[in-house]
Predicted model as a PDB file, atoms N, CA, C, CB and O in Angstrom, pLDDT in the B-factor column:
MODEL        1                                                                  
ATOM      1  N   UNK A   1       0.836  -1.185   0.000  1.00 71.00           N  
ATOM      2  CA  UNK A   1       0.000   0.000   0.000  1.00 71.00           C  
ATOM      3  C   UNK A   1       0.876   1.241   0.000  1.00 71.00           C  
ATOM      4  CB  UNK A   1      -0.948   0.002   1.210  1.00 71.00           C  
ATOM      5  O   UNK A   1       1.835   1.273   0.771  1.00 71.00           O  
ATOM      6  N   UNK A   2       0.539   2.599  -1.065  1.00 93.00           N  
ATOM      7  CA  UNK A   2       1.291   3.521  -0.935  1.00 93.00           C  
ATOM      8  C   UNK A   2       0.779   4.109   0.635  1.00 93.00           C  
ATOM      9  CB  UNK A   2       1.197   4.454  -2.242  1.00 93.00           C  
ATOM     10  O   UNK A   2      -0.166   3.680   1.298  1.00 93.00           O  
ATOM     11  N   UNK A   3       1.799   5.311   1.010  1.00 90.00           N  
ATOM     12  CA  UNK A   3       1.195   6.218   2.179  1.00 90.00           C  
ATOM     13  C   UNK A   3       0.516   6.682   1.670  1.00 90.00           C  
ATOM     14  CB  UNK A   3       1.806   7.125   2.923  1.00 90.00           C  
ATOM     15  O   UNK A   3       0.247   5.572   1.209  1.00 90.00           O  
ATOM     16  N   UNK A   4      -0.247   7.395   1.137  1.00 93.00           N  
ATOM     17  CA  UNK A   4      -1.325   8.420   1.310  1.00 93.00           C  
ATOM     18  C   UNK A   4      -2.341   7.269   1.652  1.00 93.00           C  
ATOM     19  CB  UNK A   4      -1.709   9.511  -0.107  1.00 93.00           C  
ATOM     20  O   UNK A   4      -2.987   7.350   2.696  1.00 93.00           O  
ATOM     21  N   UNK A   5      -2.527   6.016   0.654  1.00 94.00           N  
ATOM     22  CA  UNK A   5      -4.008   5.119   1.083  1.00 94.00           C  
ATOM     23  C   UNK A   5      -3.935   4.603   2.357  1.00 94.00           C  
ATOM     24  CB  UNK A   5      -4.351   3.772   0.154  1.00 94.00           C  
ATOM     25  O   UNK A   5      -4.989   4.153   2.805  1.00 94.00           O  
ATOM     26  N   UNK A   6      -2.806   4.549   3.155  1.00 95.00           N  
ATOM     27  CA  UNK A   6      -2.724   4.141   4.131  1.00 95.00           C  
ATOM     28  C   UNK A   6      -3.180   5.653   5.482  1.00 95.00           C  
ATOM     29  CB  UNK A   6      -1.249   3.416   3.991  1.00 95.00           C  
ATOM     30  O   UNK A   6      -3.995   5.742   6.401  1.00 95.00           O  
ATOM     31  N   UNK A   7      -2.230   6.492   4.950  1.00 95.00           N  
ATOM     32  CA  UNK A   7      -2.679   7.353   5.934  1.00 95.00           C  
ATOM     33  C   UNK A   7      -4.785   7.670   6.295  1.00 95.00           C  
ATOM     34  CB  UNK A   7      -1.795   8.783   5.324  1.00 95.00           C  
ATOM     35  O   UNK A   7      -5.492   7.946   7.264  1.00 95.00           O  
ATOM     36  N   UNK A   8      -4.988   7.360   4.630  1.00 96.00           N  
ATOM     37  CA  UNK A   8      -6.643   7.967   4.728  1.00 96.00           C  
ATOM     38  C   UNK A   8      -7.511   6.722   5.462  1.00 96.00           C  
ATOM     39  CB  UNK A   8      -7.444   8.325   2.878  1.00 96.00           C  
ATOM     40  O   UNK A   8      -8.596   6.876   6.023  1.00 96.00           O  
ATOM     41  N   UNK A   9      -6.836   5.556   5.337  1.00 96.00           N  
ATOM     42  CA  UNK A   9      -7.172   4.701   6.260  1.00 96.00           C  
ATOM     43  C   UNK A   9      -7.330   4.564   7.163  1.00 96.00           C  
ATOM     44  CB  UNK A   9      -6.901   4.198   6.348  1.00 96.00           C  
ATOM     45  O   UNK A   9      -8.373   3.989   7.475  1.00 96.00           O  
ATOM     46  N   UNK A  10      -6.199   5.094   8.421  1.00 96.00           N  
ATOM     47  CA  UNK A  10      -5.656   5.240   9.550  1.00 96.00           C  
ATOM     48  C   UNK A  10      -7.014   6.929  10.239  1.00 96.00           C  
ATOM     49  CB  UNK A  10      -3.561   5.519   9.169  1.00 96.00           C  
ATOM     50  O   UNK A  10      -7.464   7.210  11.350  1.00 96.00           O  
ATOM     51  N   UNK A  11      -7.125   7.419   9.192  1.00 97.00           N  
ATOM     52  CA  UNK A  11      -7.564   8.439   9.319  1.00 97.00           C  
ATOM     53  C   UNK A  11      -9.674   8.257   9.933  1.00 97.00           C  
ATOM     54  CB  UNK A  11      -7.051   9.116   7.758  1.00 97.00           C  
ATOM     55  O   UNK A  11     -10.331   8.868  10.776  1.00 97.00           O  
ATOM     56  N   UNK A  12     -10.052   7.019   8.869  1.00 98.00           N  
ATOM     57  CA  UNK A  12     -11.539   6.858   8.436  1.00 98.00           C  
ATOM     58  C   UNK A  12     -11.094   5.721   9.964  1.00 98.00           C  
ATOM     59  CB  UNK A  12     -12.194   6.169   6.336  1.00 98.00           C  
ATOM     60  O   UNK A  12     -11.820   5.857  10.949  1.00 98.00           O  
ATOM     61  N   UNK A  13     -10.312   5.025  10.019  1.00 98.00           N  
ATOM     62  CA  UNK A  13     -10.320   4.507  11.694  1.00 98.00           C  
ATOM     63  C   UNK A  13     -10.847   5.140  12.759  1.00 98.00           C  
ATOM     64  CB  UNK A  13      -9.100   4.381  12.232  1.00 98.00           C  
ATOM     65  O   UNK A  13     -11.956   5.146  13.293  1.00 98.00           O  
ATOM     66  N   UNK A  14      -9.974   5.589  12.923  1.00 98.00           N  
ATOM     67  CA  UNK A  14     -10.070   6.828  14.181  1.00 98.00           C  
ATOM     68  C   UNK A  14     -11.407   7.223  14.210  1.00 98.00           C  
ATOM     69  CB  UNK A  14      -9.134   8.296  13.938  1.00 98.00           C  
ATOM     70  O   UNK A  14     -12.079   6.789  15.146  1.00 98.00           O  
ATOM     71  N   UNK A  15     -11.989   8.017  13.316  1.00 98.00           N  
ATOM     72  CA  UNK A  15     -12.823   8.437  13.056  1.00 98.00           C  
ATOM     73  C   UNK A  15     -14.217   7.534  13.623  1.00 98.00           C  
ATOM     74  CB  UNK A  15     -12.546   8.679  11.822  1.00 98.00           C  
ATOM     75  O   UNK A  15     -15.103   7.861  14.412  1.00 98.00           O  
ATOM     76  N   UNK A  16     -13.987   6.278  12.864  1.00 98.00           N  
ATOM     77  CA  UNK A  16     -15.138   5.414  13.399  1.00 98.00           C  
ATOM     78  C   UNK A  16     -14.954   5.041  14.441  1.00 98.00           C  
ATOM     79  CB  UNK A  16     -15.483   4.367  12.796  1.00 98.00           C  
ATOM     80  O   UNK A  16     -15.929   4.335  14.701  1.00 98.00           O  
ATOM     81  N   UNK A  17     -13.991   5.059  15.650  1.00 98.00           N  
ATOM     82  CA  UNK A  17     -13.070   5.002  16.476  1.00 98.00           C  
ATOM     83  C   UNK A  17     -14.346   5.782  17.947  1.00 98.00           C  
ATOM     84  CB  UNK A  17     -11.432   5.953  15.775  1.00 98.00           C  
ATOM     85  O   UNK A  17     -15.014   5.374  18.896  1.00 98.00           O  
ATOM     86  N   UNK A  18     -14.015   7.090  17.233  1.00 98.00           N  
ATOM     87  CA  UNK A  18     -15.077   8.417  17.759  1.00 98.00           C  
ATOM     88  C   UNK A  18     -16.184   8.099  17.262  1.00 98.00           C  
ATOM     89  CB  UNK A  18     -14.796   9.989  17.273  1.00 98.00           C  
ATOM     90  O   UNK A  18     -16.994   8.510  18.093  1.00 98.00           O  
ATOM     91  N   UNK A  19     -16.542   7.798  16.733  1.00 98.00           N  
ATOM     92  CA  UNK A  19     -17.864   7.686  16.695  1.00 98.00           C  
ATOM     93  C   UNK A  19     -18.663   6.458  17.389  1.00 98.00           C  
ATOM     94  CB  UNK A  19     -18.111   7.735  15.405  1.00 98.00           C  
ATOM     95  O   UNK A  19     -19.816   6.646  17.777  1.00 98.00           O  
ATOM     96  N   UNK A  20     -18.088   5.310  17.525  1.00 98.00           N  
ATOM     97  CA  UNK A  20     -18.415   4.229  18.163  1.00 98.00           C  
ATOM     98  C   UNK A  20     -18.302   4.921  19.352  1.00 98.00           C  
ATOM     99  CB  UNK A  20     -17.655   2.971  17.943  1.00 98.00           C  
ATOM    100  O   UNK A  20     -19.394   5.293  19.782  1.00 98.00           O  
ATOM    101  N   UNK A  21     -17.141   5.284  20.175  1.00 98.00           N  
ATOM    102  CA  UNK A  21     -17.409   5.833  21.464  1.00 98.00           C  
ATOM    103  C   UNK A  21     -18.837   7.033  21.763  1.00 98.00           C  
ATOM    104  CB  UNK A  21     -15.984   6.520  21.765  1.00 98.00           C  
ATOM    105  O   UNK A  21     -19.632   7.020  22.703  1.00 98.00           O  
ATOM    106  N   UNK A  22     -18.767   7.944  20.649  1.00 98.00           N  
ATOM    107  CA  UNK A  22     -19.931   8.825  21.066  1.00 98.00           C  
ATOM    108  C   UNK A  22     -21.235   8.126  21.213  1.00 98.00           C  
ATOM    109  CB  UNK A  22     -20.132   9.921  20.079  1.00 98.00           C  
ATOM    110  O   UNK A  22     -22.026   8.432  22.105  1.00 98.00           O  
ATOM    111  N   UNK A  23     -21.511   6.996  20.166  1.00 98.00           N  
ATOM    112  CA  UNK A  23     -22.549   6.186  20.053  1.00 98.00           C  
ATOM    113  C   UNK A  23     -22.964   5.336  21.570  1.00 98.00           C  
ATOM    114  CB  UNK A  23     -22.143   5.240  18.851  1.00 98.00           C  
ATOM    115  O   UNK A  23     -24.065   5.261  22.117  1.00 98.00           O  
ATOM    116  N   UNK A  24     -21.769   4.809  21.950  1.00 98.00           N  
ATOM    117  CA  UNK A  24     -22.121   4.437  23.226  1.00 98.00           C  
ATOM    118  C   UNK A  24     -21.950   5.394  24.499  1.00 98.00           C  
ATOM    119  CB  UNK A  24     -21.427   3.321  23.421  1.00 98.00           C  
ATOM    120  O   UNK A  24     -22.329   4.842  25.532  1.00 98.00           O  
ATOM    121  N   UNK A  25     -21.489   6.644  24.664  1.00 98.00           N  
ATOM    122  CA  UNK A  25     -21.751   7.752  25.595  1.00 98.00           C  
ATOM    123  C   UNK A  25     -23.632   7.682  25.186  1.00 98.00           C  
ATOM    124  CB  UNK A  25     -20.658   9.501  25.119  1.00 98.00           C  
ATOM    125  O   UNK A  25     -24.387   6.964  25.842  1.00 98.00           O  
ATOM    126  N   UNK A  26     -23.995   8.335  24.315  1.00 98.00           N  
ATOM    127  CA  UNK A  26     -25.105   8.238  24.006  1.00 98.00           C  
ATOM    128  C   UNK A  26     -26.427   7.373  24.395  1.00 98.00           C  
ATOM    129  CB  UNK A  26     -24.843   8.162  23.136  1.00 98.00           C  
ATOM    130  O   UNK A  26     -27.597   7.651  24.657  1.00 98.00           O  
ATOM    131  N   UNK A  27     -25.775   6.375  24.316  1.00 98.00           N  
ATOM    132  CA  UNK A  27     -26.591   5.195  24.617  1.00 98.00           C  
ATOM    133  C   UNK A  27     -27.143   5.099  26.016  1.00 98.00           C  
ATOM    134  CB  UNK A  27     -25.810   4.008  24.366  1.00 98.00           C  
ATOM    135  O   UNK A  27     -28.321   5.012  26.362  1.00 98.00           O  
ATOM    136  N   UNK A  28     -25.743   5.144  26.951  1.00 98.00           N  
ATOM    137  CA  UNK A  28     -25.800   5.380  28.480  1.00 98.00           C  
ATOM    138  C   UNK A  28     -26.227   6.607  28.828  1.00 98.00           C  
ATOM    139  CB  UNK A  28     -24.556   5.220  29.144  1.00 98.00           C  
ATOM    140  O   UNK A  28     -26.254   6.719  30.053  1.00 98.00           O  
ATOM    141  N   UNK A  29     -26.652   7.804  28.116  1.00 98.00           N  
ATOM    142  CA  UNK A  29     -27.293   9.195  28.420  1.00 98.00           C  
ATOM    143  C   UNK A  29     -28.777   8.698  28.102  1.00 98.00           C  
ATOM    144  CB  UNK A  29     -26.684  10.636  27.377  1.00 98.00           C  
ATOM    145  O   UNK A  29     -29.578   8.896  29.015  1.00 98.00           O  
ATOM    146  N   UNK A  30     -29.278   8.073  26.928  1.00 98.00           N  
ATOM    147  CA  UNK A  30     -30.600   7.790  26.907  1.00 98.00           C  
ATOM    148  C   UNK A  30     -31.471   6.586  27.426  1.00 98.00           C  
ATOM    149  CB  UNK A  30     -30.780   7.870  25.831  1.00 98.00           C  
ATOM    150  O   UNK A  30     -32.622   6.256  27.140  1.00 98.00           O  
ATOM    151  N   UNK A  31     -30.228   5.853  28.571  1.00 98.00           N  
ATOM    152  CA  UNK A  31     -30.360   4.719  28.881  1.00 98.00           C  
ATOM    153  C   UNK A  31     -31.430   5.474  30.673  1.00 98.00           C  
ATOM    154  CB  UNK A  31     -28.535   3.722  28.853  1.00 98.00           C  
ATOM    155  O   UNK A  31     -32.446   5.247  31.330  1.00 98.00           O  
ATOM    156  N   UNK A  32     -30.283   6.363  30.633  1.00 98.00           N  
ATOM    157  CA  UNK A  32     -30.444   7.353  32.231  1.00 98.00           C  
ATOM    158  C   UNK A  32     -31.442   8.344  31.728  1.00 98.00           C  
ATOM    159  CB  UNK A  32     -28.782   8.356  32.927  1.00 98.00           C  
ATOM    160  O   UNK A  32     -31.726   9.044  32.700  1.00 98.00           O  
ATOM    161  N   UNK A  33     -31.911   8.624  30.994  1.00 98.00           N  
ATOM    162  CA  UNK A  33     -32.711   9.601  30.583  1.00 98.00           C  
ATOM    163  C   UNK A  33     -34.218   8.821  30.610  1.00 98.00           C  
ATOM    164  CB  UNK A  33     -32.180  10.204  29.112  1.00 98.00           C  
ATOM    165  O   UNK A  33     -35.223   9.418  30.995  1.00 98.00           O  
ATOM    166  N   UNK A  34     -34.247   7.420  30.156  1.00 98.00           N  
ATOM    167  CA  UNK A  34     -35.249   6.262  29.930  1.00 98.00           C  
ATOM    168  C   UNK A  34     -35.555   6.557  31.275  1.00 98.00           C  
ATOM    169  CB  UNK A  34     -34.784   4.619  29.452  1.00 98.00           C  
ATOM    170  O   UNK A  34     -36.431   7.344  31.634  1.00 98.00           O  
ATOM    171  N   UNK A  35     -34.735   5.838  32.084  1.00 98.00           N  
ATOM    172  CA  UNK A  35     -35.070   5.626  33.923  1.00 98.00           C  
ATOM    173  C   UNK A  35     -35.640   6.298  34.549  1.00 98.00           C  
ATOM    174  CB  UNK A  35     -34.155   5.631  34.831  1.00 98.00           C  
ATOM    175  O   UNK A  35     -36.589   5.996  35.273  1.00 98.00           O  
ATOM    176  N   UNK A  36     -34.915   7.890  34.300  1.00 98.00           N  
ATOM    177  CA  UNK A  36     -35.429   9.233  35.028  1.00 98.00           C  
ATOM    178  C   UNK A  36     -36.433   9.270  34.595  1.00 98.00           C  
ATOM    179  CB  UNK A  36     -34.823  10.532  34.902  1.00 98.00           C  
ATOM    180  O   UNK A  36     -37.074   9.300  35.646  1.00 98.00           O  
ATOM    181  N   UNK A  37     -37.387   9.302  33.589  1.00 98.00           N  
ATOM    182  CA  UNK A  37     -38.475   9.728  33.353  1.00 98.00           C  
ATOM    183  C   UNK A  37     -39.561   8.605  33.390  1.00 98.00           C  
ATOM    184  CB  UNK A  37     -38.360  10.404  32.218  1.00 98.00           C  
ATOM    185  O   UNK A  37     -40.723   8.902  33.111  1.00 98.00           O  
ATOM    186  N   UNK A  38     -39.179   7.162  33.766  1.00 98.00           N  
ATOM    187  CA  UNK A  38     -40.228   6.553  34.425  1.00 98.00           C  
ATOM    188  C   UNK A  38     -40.522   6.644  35.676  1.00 98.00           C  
ATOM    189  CB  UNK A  38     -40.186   5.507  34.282  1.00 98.00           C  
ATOM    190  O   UNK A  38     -41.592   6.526  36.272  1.00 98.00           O  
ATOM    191  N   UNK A  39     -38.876   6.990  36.214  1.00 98.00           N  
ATOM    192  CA  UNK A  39     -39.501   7.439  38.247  1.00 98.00           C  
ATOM    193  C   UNK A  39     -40.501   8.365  38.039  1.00 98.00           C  
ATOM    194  CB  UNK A  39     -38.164   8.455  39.590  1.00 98.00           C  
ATOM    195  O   UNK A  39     -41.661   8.202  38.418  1.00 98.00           O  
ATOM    196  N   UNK A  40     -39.918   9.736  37.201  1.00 98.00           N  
ATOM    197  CA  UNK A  40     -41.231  10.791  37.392  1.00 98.00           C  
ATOM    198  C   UNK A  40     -42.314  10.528  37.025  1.00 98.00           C  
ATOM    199  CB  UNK A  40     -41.196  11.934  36.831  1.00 98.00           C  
ATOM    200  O   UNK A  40     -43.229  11.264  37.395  1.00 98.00           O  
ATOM    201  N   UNK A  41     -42.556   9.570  36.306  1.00 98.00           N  
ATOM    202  CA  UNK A  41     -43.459   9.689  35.787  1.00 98.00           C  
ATOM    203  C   UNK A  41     -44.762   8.461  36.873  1.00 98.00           C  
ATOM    204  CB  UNK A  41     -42.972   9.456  34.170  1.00 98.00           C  
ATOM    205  O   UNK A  41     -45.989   8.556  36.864  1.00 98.00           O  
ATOM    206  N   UNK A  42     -43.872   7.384  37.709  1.00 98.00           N  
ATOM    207  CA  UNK A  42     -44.101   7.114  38.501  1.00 98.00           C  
ATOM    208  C   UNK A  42     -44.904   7.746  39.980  1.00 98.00           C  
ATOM    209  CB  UNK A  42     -43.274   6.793  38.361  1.00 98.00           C  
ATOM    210  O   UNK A  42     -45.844   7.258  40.608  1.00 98.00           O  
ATOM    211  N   UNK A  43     -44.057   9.108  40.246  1.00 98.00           N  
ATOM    212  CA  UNK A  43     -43.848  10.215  40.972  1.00 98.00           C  
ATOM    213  C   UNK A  43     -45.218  11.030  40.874  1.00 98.00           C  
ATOM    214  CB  UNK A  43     -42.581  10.970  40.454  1.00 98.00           C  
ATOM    215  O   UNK A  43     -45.847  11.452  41.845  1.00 98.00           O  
ATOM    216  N   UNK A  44     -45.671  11.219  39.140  1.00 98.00           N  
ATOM    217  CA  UNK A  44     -46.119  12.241  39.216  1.00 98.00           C  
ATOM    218  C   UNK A  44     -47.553  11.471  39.159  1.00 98.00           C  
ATOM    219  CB  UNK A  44     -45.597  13.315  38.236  1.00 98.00           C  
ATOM    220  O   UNK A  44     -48.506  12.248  39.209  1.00 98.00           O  
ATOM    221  N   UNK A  45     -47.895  10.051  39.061  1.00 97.00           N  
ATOM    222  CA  UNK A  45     -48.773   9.048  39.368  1.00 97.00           C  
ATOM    223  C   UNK A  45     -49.092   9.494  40.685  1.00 97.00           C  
ATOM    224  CB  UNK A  45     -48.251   7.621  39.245  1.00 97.00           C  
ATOM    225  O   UNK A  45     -50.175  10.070  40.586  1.00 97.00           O  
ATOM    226  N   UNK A  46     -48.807   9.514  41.540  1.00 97.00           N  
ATOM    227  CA  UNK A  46     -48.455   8.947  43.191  1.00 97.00           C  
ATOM    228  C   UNK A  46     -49.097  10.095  43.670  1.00 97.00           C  
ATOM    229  CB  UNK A  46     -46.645   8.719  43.847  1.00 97.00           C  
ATOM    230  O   UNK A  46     -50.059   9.962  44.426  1.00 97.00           O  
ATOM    231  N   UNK A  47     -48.431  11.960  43.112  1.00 97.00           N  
ATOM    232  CA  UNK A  47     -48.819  12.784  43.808  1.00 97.00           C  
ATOM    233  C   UNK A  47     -50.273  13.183  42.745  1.00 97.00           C  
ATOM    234  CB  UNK A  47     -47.581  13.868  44.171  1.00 97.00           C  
ATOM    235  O   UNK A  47     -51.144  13.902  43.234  1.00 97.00           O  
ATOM    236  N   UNK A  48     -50.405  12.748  41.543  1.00 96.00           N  
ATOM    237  CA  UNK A  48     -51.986  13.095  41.046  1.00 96.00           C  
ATOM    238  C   UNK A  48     -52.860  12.606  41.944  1.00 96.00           C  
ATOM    239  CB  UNK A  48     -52.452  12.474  39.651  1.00 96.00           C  
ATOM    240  O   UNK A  48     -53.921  13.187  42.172  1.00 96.00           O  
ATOM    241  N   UNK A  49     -52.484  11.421  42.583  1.00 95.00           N  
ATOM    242  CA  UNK A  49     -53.867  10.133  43.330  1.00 95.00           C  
ATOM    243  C   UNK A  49     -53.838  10.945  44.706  1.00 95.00           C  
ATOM    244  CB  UNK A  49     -53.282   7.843  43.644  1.00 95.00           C  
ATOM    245  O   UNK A  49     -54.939  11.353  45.077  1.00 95.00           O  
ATOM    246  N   UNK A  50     -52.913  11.190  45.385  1.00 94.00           N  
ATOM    247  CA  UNK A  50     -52.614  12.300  46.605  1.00 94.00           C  
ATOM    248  C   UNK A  50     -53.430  13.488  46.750  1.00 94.00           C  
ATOM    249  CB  UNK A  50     -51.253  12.893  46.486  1.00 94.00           C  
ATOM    250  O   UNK A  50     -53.966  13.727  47.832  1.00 94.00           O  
ATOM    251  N   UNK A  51     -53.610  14.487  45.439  1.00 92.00           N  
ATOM    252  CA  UNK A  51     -53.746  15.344  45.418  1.00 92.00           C  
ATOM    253  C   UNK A  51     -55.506  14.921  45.169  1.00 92.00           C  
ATOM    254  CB  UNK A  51     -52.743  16.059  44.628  1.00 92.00           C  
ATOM    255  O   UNK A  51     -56.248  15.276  46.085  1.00 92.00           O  
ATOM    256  N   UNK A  52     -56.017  14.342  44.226  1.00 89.00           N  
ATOM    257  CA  UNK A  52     -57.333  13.652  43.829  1.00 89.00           C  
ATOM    258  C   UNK A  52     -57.968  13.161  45.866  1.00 89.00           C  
ATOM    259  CB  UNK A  52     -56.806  11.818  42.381  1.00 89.00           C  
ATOM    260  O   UNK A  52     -58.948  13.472  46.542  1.00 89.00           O  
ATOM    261  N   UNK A  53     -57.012  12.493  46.048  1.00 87.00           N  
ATOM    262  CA  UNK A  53     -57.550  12.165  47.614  1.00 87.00           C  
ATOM    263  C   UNK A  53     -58.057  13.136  48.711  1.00 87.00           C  
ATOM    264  CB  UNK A  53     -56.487  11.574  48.312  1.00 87.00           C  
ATOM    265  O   UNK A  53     -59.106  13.093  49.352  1.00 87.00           O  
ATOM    266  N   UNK A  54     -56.790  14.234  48.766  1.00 87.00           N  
ATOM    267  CA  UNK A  54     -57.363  14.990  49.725  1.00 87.00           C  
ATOM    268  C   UNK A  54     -58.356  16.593  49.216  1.00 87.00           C  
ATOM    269  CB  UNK A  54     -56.033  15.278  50.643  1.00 87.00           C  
ATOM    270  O   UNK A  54     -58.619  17.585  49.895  1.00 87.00           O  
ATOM    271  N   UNK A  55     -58.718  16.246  47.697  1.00 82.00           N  
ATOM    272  CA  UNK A  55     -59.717  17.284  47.422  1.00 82.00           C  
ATOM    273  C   UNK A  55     -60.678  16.346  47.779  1.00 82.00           C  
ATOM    274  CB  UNK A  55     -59.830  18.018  45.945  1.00 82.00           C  
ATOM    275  O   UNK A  55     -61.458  16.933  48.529  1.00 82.00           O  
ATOM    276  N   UNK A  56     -61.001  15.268  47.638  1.00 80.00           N  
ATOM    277  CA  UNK A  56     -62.132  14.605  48.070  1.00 80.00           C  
ATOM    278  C   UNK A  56     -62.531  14.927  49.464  1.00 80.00           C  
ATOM    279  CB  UNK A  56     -61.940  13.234  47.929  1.00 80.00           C  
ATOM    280  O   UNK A  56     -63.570  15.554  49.671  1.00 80.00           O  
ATOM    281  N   UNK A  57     -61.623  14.464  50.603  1.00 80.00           N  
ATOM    282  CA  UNK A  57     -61.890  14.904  51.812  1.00 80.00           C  
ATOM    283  C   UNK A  57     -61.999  16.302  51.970  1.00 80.00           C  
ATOM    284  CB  UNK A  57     -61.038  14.450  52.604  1.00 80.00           C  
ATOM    285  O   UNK A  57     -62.627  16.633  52.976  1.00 80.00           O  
ATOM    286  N   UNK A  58     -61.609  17.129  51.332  1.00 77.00           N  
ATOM    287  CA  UNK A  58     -62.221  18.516  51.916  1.00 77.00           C  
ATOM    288  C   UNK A  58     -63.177  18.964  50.967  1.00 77.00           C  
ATOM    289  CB  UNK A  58     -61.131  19.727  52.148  1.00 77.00           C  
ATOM    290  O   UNK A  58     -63.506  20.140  51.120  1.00 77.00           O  
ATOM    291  N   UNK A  59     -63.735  18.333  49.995  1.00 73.00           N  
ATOM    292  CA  UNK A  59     -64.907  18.361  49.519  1.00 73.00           C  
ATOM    293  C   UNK A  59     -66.037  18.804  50.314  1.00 73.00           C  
ATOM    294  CB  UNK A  59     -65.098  17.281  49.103  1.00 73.00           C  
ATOM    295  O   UNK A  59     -66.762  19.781  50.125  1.00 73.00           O  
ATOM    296  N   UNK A  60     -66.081  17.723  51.456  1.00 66.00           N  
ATOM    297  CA  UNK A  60     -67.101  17.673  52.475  1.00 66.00           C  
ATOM    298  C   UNK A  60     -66.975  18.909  53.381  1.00 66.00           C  
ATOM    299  CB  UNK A  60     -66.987  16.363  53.294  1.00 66.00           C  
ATOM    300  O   UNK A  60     -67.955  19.498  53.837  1.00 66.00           O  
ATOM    301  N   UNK A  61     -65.955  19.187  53.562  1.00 61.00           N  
ATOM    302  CA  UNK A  61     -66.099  20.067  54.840  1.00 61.00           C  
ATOM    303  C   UNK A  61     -65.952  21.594  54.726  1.00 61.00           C  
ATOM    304  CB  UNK A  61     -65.065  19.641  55.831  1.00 61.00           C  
ATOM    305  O   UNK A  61     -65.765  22.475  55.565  1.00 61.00           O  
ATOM    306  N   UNK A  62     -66.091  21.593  53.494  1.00 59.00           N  
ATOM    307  CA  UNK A  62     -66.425  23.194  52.456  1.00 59.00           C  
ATOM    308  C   UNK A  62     -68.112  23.090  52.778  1.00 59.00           C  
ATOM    309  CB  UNK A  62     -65.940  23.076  50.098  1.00 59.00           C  
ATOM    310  O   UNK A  62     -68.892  22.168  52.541  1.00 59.00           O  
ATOM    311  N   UNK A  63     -68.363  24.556  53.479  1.00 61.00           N  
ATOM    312  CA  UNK A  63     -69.721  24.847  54.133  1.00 61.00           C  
ATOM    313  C   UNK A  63     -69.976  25.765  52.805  1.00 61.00           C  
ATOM    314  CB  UNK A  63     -69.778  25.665  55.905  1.00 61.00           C  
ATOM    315  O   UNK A  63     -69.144  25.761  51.897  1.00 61.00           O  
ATOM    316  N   UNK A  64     -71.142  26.534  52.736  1.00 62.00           N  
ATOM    317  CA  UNK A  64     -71.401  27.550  51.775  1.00 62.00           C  
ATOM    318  C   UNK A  64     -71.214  27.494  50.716  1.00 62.00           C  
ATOM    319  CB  UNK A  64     -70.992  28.422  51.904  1.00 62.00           C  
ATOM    320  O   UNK A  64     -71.303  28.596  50.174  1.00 62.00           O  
ATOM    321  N   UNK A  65     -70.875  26.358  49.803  1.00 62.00           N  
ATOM    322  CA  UNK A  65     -70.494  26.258  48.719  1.00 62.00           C  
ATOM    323  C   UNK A  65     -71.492  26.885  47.330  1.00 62.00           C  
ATOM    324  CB  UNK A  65     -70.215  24.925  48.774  1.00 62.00           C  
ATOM    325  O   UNK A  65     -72.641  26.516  47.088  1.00 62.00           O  
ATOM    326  N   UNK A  66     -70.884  27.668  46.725  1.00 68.00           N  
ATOM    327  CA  UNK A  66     -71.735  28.194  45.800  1.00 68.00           C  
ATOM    328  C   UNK A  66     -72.266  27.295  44.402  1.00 68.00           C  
ATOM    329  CB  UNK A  66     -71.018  29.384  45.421  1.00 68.00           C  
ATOM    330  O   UNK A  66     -71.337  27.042  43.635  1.00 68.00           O  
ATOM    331  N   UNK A  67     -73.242  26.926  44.091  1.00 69.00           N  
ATOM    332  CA  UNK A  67     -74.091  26.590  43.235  1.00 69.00           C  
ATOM    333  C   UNK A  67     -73.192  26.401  41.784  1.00 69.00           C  
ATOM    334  CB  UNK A  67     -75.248  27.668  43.263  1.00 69.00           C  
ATOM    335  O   UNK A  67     -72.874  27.419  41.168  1.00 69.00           O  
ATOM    336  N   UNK A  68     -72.866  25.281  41.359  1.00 72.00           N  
ATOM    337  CA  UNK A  68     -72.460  25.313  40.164  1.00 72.00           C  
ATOM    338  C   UNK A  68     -72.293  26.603  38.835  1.00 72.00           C  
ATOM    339  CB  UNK A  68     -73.192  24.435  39.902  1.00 72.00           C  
ATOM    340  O   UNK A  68     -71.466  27.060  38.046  1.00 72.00           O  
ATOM    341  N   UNK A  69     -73.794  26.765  39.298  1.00 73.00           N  
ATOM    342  CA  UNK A  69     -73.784  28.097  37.915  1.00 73.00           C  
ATOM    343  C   UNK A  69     -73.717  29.380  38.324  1.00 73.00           C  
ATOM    344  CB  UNK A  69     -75.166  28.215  36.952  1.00 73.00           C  
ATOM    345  O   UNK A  69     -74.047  30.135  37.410  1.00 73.00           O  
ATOM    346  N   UNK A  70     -73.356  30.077  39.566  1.00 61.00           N  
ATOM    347  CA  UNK A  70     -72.412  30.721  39.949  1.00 61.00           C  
ATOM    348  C   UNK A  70     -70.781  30.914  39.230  1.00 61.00           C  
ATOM    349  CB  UNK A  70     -72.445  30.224  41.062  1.00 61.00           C  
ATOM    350  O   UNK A  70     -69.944  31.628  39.782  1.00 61.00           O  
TER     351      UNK A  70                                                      
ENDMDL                                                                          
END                                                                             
């Protein structure tokens, strides 16, 4: 092989080199990105049913309540 085909070789290596690594940085960012957003989303389950619960209980104990079409 002359140098130059060798150097452009050495060159398109590397290259895929970096890119395989970014590919798997990547992977492990959307791997942690997957997770995080099933806790919240877990999270935000937990405090909707919370929040649904205790309007119920003070449903009742609201005196004077004005008339729907108010």
């Amino acid at each position: 092989m002359d140098k130059e085909l060798q150097d452009e070789i050495i060159k398109l290596e590397t290259k895929l080199a970096y890119m395989e690594d970014f590919l798997n940085q990547l992977q492990e960012v959307t791997v942690e990105h997957t997770n995080l957003i099933e806790k919240l989303e877990k999270e935000n389950k937990i405090l909707s049913q919370k929040v649904s619960d205790m309007a119920e209980q003070l449903e009742g104990d609201i005196p004077n309540r004005k008339p729907p079409h108010y």
